[in-house]
C-alpha positions in Angstrom: 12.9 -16.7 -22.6 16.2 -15.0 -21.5 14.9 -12.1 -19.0 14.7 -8.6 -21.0 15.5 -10.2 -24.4 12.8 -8.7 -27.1 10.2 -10.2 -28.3 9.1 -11.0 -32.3 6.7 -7.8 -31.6 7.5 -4.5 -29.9 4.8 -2.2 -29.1 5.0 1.1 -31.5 5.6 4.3 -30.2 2.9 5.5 -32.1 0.0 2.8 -30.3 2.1 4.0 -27.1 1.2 7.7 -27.6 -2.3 6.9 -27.9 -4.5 8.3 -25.3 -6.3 4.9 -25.4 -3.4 3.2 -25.3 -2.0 4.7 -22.1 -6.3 4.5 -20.0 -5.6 0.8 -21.3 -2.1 0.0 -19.7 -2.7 2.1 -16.5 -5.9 0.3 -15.5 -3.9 -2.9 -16.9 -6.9 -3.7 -18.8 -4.8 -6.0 -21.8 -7.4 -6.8 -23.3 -8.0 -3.8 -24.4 -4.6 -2.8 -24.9 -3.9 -6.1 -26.5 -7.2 -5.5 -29.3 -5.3 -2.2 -29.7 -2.1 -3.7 -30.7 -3.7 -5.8 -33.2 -6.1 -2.6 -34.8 -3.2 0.0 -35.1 0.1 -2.2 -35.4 -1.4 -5.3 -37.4 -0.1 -7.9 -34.1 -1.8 -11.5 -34.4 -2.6 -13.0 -31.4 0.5 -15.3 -32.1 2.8 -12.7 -32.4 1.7 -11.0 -29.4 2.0 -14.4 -27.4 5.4 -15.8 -29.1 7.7 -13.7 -27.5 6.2 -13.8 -23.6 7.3 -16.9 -21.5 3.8 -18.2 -19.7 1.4 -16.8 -22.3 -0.4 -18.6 -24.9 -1.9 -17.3 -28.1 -5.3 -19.3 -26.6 -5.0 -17.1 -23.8 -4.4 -14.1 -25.5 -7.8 -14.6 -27.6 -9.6 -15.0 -24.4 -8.5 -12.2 -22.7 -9.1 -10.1 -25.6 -13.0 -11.3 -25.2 -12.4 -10.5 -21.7 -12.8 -13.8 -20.7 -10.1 -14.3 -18.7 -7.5 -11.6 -16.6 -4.1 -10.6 -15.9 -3.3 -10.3 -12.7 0.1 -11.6 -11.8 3.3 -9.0 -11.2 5.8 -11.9 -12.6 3.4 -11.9 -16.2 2.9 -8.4 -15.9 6.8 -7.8 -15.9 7.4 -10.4 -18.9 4.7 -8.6 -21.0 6.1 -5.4 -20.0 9.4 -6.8 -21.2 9.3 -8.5 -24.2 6.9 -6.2 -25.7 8.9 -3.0 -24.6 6.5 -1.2 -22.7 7.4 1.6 -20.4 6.9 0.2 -17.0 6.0 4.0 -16.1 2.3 2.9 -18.3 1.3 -0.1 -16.1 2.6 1.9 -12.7 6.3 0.1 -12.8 9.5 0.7 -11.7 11.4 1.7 -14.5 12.5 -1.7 -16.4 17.0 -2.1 -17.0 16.0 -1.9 -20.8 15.0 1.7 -20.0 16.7 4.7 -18.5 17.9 3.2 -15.2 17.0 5.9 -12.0 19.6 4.5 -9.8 18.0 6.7 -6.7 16.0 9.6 -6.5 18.8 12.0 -6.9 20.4 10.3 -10.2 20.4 11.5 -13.3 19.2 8.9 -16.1 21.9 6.7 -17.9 21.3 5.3 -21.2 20.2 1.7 -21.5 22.0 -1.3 -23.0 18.9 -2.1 -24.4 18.3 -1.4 -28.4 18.1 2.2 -29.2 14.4 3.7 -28.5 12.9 6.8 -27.4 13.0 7.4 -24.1 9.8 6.4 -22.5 7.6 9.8 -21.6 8.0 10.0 -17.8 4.8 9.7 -15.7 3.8 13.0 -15.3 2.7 13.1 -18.6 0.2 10.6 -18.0 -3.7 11.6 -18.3 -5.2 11.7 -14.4 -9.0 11.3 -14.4 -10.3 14.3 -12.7 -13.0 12.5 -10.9 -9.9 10.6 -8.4 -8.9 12.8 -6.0 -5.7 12.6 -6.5 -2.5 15.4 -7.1 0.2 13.9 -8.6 3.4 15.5 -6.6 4.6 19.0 -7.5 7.4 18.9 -10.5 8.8 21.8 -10.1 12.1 22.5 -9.0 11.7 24.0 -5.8 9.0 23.7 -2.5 7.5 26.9 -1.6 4.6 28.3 0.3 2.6 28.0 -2.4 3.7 24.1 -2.5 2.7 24.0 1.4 -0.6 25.5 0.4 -1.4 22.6 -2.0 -0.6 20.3 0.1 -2.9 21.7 3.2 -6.0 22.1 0.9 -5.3 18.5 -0.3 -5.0 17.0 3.0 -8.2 19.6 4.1 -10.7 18.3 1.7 -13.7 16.2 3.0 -14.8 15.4 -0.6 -14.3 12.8 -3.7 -13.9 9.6 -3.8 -10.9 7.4 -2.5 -8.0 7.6 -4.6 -8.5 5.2 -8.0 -5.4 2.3 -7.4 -4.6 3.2 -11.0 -3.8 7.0 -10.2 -1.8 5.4 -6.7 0.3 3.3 -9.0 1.0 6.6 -10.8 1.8 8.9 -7.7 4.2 6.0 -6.4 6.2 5.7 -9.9 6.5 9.4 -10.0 8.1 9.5 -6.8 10.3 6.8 -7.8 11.9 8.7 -10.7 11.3 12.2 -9.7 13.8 14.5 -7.9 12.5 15.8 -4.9 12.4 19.8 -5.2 15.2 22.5 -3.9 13.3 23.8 -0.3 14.1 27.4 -0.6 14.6 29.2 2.9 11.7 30.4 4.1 11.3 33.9 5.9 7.2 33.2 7.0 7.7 34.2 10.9 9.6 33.1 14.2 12.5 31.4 13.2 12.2 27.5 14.5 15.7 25.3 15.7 16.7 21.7 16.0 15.0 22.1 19.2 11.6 22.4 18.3 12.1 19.9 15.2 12.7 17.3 18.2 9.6 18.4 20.0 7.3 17.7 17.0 9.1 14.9 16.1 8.8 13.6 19.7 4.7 13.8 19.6 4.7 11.9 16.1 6.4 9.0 18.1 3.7 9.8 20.9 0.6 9.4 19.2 2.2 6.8 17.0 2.0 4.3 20.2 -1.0 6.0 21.1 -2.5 3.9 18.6 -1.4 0.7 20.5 -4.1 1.2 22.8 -6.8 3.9 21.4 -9.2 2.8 18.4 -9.0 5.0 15.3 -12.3 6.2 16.2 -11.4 8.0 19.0 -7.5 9.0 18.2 -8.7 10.0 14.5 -9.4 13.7 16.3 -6.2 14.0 17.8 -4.4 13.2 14.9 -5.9 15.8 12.7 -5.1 18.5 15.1 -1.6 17.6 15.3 -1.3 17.2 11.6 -2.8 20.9 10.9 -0.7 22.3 13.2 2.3 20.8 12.3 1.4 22.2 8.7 0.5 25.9 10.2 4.0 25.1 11.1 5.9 24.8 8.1 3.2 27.6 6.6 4.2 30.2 9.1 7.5 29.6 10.7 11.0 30.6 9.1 13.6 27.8 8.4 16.3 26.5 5.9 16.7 23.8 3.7 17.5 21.5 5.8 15.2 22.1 9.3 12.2 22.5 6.0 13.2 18.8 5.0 12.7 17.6 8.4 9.6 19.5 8.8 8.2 18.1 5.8 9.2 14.5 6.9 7.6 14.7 10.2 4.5 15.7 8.2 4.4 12.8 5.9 5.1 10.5 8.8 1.8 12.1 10.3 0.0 11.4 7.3 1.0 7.6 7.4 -0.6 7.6 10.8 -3.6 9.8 10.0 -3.8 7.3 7.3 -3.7 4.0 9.1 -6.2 6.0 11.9 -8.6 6.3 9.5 -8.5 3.4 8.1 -9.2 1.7 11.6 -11.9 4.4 11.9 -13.4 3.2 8.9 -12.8 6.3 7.3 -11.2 5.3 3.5 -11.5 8.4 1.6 -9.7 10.4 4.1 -7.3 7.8 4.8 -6.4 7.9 0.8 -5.8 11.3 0.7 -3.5 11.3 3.5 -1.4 8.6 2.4 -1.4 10.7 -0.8 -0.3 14.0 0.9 1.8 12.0 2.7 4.3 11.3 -0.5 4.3 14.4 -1.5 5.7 15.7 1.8 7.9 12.8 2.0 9.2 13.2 -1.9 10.1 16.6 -0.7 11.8 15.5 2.2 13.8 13.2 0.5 12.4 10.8 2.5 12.7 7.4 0.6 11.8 5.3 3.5 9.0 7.1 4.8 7.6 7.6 1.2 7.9 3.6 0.7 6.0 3.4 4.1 3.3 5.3 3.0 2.6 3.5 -0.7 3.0 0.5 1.0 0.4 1.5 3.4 -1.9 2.1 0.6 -1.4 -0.7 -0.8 -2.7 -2.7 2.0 -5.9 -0.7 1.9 -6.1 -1.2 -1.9 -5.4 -5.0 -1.2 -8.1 -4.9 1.5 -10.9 -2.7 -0.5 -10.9 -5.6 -3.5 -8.1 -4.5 -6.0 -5.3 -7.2 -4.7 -3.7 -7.2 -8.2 -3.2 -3.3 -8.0 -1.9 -3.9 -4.7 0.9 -6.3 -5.5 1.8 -3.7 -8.0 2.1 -0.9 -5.0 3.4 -3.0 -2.2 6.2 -3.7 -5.2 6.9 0.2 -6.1 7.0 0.9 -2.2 9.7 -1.9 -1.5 11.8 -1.2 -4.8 11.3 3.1 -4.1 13.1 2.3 -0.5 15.8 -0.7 -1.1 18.9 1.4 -1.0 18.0 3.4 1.4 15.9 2.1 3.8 17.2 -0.4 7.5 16.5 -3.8 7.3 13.9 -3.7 10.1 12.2 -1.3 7.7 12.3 -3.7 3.9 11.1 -6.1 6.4 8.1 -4.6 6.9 7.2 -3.4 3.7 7.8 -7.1 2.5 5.2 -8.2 4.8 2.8 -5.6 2.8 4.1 -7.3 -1.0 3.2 -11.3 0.9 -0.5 -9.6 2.1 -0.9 -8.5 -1.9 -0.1 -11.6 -3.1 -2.0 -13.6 -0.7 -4.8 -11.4 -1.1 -4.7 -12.9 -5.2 -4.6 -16.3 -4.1 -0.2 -16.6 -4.9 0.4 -18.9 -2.9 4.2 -19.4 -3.8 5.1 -15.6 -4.1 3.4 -15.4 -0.4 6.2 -17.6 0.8 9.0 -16.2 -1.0 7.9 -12.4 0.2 7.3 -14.2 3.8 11.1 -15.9 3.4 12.2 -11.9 2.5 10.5 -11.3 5.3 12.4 -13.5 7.5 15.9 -13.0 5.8 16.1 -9.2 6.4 14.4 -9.3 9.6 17.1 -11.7 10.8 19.6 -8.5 9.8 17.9 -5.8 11.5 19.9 -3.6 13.4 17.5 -1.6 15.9 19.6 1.5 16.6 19.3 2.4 13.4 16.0 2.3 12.6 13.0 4.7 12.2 11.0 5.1 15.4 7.8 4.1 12.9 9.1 0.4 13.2 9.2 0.0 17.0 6.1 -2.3 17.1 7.7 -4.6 14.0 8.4 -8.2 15.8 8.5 -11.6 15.6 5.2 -12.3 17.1 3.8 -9.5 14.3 6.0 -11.2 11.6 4.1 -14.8 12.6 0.9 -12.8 13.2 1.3 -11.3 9.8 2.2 -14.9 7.8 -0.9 -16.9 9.9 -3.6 -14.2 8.2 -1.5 -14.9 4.6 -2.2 -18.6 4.9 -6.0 -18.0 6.1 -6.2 -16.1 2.9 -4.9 -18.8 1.0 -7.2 -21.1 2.4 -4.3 -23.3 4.7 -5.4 -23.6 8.1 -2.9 -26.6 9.3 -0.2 -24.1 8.5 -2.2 -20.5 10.0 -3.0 -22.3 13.5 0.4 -22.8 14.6 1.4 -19.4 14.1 -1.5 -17.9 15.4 -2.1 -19.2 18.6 1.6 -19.4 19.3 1.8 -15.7 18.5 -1.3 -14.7 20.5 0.4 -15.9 23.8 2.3 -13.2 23.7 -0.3 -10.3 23.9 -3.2 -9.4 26.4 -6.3 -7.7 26.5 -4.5 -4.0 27.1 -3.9 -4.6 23.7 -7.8 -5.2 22.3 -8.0 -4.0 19.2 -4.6 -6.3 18.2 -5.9 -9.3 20.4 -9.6 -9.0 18.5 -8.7 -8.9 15.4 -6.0 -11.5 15.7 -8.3 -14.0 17.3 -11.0 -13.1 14.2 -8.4 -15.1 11.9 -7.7 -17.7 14.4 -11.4 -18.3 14.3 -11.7 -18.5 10.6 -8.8 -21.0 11.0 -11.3 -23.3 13.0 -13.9 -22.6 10.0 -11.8 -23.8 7.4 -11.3 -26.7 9.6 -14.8 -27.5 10.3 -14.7 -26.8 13.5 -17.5 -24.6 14.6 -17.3 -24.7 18.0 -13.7 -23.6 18.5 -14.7 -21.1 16.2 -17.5 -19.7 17.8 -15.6 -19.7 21.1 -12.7 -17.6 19.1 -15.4 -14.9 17.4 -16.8 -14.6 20.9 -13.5 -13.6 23.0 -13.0 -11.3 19.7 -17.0 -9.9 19.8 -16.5 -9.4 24.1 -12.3 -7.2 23.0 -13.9 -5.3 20.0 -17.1 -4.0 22.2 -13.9 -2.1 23.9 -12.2 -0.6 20.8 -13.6 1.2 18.9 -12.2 0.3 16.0 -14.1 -0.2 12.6 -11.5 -2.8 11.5 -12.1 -5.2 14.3 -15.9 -4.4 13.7 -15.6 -5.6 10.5 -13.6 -8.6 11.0 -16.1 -9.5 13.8 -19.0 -9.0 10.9 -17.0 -11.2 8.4 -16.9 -13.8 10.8 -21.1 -13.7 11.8 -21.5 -13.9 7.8 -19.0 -17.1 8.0 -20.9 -18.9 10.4 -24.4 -18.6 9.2 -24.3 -21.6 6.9 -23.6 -23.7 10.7 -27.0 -21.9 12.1 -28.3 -24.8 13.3 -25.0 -24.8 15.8 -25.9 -24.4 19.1 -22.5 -22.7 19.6 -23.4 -20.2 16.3 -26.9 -19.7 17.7 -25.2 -18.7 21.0 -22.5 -16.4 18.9 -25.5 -14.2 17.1 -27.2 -14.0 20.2 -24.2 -12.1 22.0 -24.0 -10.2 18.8 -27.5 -8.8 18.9 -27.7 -8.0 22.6 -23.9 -6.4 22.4 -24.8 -4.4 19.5 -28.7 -3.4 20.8 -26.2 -2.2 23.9 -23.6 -0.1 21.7 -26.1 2.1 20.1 -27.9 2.6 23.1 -24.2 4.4 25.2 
């Protein structure tokens, strides 16, 4: 089928104001949504299948008995399509047959598509209160009662991680929305370029801090910084402009407060970061900072189970940032859509995100780019497609890349060097061979004892729990040994 060409069944706009309808299509549960369709608008399971390239009326019975799952962004899309679904309800960019958002400051233009109401925009979707998640600020203006949200969302030690459906909603809202007027603010000592630079100068700091220090022990630091860089914007006096790049410094602390956490094994703070984190960016106007932190998000979302909502966020983030963003920069959010994919077993949207990767990469142009993207290289960029291929289960094609890449780094960098040589070792496992493996998981066991890190911790666990089917090894027996004496010896420090 044509792309965007409708269907023999559109969706009504009375199923589509239905509260069930809407808990259906953002948890992208179509089974429900599609036994809707049949109960209020009289859809067969033919009808609902003719008109979507790649989907069978079989199918559609059995994911209606929830028997089988939709999972894939390319289906996802031609559903969306064909049966003229707002792509705002499934946590979309907004699809050409709606009103096109051309950037975050555009005003909506009317669609070529047939005439239909405009879909309602995404602010108007239902949030379950039990996610602790604030969907960014629509009003027209950021004031000190705006900052004050944002502190006590970023200061709260309770709730649960944010729910991927809710993410999929903050990122589309940011997509669409325009970010808010930054009235001047008259709080206290009036703060110059000069300062900006300073703050923005210890953002770039700790940021390469993080080369070298586990999240466990830079977690600390980065808090402070971060509350006083909001005590900042609470108290100081400033325009529009010195307010925007105030409130872009913040969010690009939040993306590293976020990734901190993570490595400290510390979710639930990590997901509300990220989540302050776009709304300070949104009202910065920072696209590319914004992208950076759904993007980020969606690599913990790949990594805590929900790959499928993932691919949907690593998407939104590269799609928020294309016309704004450096090369260096879609490059790296690329590498975030191939991990998503990987993550759902894609093996051939992997390679075409990975040959993204490599296209805009090749068309960086350094001087322009954020200082958030120093550490993006080609070692990284193999690093990054060696893990996609152990995901996928193809370790002729990982090894290479791996162990070429590792060359390139030494022990100053443990944490990186650990956690790298974690996948080269499940390389060897997929291979069958156990020794190489256990020699790889022990060089990674000896660099993680020195990190601190929860993410190498875990890789280094993932790996123990991969090599107990070989326990008869000598080589694995050898491996758990060193586990149990170097763990007895880390909670005895």
């Amino acid at each position: 089928m044509p792309p965007f060409t409708l269907g023999p069944y559109t969706v009504s706009e009375r199923l589509l104001s239905r509260d069930d309808m809407r808990a259906a299509l953002a948890a992208r549960d179509f089974g429900a949504a599609f036994r809707l369709m049949r109960k209020y608008d009289g859809a067969s399971q033919d009808r609902i299948a003719s008109g979507v390239e790649g989907l069978s009326q079989s199918r559609v019975s059995k994911i209606m008995r929830g028997e089988d799952r939709i999972a894939t962004l390319d289906l996802i899309e031609r559903i969306t399509d064909a049966l003229r679904i707002p792509g705002a309800l499934l946590g979309l960019a907004p699809r050409p047959w709606e009103v096109i958002v051309t950037d975050a400051r555009s005003r909506p233009t009317p669609s070529q598509a047939p005439a239909r109401t405009a879909p309602a925009q995404l602010h108007n979707v239902e949030v379950d209160q039990r996610d602790s998640v604030t969907l960014l600020n629509n009003d027209d203006t950021w004031t000190p009662h705006s900052t004050e949200e944002l502190a006590d969302l970023l200061g709260t030690d309770d709730g649960p991680p944010v729910h991927a459906a809710n993410a999929a909603r903050l990122a589309h809202e940011w997509l669409i929305a325009e970010p808010p007027q930054i009235i001047e603010i008259q709080a206290g000592r009036r703060i110059g370029t000069g300062l900006l630079h300073k703050v923005e100068g210890r953002v770039a700091h700790l940021r390469k801090l993080d080369d070298f220090i586990g999240g466990k022990d830079l977690n600390s630091l980065v808090e402070r910084e971060l509350t006083a860089t909001i005590d900042l914007l609470r108290t100081a006096s400033y325009d529009e402009r010195l307010g925007r790049r105030l409130l872009s410094a913040i969010a690009e602390l939040c993306q590293l407060a976020g990734w901190v956490a993570m490595d400290a094994g510390l979710p639930i703070p990590a997901s509300r970061y990220f989540t302050g984190g776009v709304k300070a960016a949104h009202a910065a106007n920072d696209q590319p900072v914004a992208a950076n932190l759904i993007s980020t998000l969606s690599y913990q979302v790949a990594n805590q189970g929900e790959p499928a909502d993932a691919v949907l966020l690593s998407h939104t983030a590269y799609q928020g940032a294309r016309r704004t963003a450096t090369a260096t920069t879609l490059a790296l959010l690329k590498e975030r859509v191939a991990w998503a994919h990987a993550k759902v077993g894609e093996l051939k949207n992997t390679e075409k995100a990975l040959a993204e990767v490599d296209r805009l990469y090749e068309q960086r142009r350094p001087d322009d780019d954020p200082t958030w993207v120093y550490w993006l290289n080609e070692d990284e960029i193999n690093i990054m497609k060696g893990r996609c291929y152990v995901e996928l289960t193809k370790p002729r094609r990982a090894e290479p890349l791996l162990t070429n890449a590792l060359k390139h780094y030494n022990d100053d960098h443990a944490r990186e060097v650990a956690l790298y040589e974690t996948w080269l070792a499940e390389v060897h496992i997929q291979k069958g061979d156990i020794d190489q493996a256990c020699a790889k998981a022990t060089r990674a066991l000896l660099l993680d004892a020195r990190t601190n890190s929860t993410r190498s911790s875990e890789r280094v666990q993932t790996l123990r729990t991969k090599l107990r089917p070989y326990a008869d090894s000598h080589a694995v027996q050898e491996f758990e040994e060193l586990y149990r004496s170097t763990i007895e010896t880390s909670e005895h420090d």
